[in-house]
N, C-alpha and C positions, 0 to 999 in steps of 0.2 A: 504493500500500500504506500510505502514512500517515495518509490519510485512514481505514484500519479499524483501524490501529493506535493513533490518539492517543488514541483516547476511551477507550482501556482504560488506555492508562498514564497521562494525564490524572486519572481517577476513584482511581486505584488510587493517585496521587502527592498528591493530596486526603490521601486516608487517612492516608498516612504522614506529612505535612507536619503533617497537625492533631496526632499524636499526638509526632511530633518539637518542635513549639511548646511541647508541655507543658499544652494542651489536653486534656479528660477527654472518652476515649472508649470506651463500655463495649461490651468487644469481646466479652463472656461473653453479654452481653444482648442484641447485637444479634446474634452468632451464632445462639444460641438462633432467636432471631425467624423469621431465614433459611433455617435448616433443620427448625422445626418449622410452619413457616405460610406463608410464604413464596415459598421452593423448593417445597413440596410444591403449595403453587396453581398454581404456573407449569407445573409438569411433570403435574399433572391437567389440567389446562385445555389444554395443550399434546397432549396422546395424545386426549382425550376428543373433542378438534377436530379432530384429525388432518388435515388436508392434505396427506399423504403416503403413498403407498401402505402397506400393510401388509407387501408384500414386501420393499421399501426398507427400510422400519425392521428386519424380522428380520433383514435381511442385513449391516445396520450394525450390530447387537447380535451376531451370529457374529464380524462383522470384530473387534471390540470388544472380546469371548471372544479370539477368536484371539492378537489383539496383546498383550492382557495376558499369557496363557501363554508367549509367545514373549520379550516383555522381562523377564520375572519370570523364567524358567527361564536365562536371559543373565546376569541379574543375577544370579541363586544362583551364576555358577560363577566370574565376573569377582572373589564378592567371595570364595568360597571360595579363588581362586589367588593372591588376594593378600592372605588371610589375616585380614580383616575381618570382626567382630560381623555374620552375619547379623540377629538381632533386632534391632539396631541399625540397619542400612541398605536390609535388603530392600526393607521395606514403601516407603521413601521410593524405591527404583528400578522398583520395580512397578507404584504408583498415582500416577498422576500428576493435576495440576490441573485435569481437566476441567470442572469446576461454575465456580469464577470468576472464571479464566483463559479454558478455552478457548470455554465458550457463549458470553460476548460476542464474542470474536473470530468462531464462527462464522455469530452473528446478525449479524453489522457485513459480512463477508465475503461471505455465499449468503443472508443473507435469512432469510425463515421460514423456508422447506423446510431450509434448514441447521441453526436454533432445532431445529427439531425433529426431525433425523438425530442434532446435537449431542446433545441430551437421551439418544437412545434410545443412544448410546454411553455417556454418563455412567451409565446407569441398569445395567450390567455395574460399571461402574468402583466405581460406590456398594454396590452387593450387594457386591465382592470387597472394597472397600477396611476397610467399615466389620464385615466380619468378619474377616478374614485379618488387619488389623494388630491390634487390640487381640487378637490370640488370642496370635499371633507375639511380641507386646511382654509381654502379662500371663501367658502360659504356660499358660491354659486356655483353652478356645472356648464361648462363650454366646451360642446361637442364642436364647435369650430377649431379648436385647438390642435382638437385631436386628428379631425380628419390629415390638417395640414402638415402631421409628424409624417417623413419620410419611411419611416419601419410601417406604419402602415398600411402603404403603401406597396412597398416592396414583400407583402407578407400577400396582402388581394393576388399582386401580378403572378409571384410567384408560385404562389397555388393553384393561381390561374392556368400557368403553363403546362403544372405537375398533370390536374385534370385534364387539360384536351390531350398532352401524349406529347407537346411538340419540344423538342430539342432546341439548347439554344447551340447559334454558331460556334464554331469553336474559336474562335477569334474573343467573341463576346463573353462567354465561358473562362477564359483563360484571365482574360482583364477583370472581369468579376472575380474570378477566384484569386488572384492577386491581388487585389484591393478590399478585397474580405478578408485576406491571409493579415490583416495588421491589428482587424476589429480585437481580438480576444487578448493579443498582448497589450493594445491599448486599454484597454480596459481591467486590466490584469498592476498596470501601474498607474492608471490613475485612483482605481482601487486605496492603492498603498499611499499615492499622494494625498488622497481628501481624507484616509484614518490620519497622517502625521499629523494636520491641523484642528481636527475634529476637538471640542475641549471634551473635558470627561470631569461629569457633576453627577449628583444624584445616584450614588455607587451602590447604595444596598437595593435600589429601586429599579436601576438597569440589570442587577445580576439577577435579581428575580423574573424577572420581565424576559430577559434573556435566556434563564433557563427553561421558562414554561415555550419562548416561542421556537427554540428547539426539539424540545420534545414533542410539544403539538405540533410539529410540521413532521415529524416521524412518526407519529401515532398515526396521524392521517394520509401518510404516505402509504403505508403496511396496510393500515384498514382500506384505503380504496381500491389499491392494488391487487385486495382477496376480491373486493365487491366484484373488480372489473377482468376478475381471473388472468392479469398482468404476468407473465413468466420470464424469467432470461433479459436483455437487454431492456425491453420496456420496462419490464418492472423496478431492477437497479435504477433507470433514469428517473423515474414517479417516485421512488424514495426518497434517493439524492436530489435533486432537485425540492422538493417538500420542505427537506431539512437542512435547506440555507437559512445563512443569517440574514436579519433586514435590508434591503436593499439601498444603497447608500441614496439612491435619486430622494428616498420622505426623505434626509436632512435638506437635501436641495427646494423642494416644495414646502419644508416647514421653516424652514429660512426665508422665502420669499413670500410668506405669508405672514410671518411672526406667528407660528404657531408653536412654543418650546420647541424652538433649534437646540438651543444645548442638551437637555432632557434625551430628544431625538438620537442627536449623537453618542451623547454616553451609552445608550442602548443599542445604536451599533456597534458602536468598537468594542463596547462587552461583548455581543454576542457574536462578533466577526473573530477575535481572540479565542473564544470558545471552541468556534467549527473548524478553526484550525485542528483544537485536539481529537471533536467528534468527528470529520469528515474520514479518517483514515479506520475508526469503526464502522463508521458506518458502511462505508463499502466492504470492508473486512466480511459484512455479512452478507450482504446483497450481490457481488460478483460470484 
């Protein structure tokens, strides 16, 4: 297991060590990059090629649906009885880091066919996350927003392609998958750049928090995965994936909404620290 584990915490300690030196790292710009050009090559290029059955991937994007509803409806009542800011904490026990946490662990673990189970669950996680929390955190819902994000985009076309059967060039193929080949290590150190600045408050509140949205994303991993008779590759990806930590974007929407940014973040970097130790279990069982 550490052979699929180092290259993520390696890349991801890159990140944080440059910006910890004091080293400039433009984490606005290279975000940008990643999620308007980048990610969205890798995840066209990735459906448009598909190597994976079409029933696979719907069944992994149910699983996907499912577990989200399940840790999110868990997480409304966990923080309802112990009396905590929903708008503040939901989003970060809902959507978790599947984009650049858990694809590389899935591509390092199972392979392509994993790359691209992984994806076809992030691509639930991205619809929800990136509507649900800025709605939750700013108090209105703008579906304009969202059509306008290029990943959704690139998620329509490339399924698009998947279903009619048609091939892309290989010219356009090749340039995709080279400009897709950057998304996962970028996002692998920008990862490690926004924990370095990230402040950390609220210690006994995020370890708690952090331990329950771990285990609730693996309780609901295992449980859907029997519902949905998951075996072999699908199944390891709907665990893994499940039981990532918060996905750094709620610090970015609770920052720009002033909804506990700090709160936010201590609750990632606790539970981002954490799946460092869980992730090498957790596939321990699941491969």
């Amino acid at each position: 297991m550490f052979g699929v584990i180092a290259p993520v915490v390696a890349t991801a300690l890159v990140g944080y060590l440059w910006v910890k030196v004091g080293r400039r790292f433009d984490r606005d710009g290279l975000t940008d990059l990643t999620v308007t050009v980048a990610f969205p090559a890798l995840i066209f290029d990735s459906l448009a090629s598909l190597s994976i059955e079409v029933e696979a991937l719907g069944l992994i994007m149910l699983g996907s649906l499912m577990v989200h509803l399940a840790i999110g409806a868990a997480g409304a009542l966990v923080l309802a009885g112990a009396g905590l800011p929903q708008r503040v904490y939901f989003p970060a026990l809902a959507f978790r880091n599947n984009g650049n946490f858990g694809l590389p662990v899935c591509l390092l673990a199972f392979g392509d066919a994993g790359l691209g189970l992984g994806i076809g669950y992030l691509i639930i996680g991205t619809v929800l996350m990136h509507s649900v929390s800025p709605a939750l955190a700013s108090g209105r819902v703008s579906l304009a927003g969202l059509v306008r994000r290029p990943i959704l985009w690139a998620v329509v076309l490339g399924l698009g392609f998947a279903a009619a059967g048609v091939g892309l060039p290989e010219w356009l193929s090749n340039s995709l998958g080279m400009v897709g080949a950057i998304a996962i290590p970028l996002m692998l150190l920008s990862l490690g750049a926004s924990l370095a600045v990230l402040p950390r408050v609220a210690v006994r509140t995020s370890i708690g928090l952090a331990l329950w949205a771990l285990a609730s994303g693996l309780a609901a991993g295992f449980g859907v995965a029997a519902l949905l008779g998951l075996d072999g590759v699908a199944r390891g990806v709907l665990v893994v994936q499940a039981a990532m930590p918060p996905a750094v974007f709620n610090h970015v929407y609770a920052a720009r909404f002033d909804a506990g940014a700090p709160e936010v973040a201590s609750l990632i970097v606790t539970a981002t620290v954490m799946a460092f130790i869980t992730c090498p279990l957790v596939l321990a069982v699941v491969r």
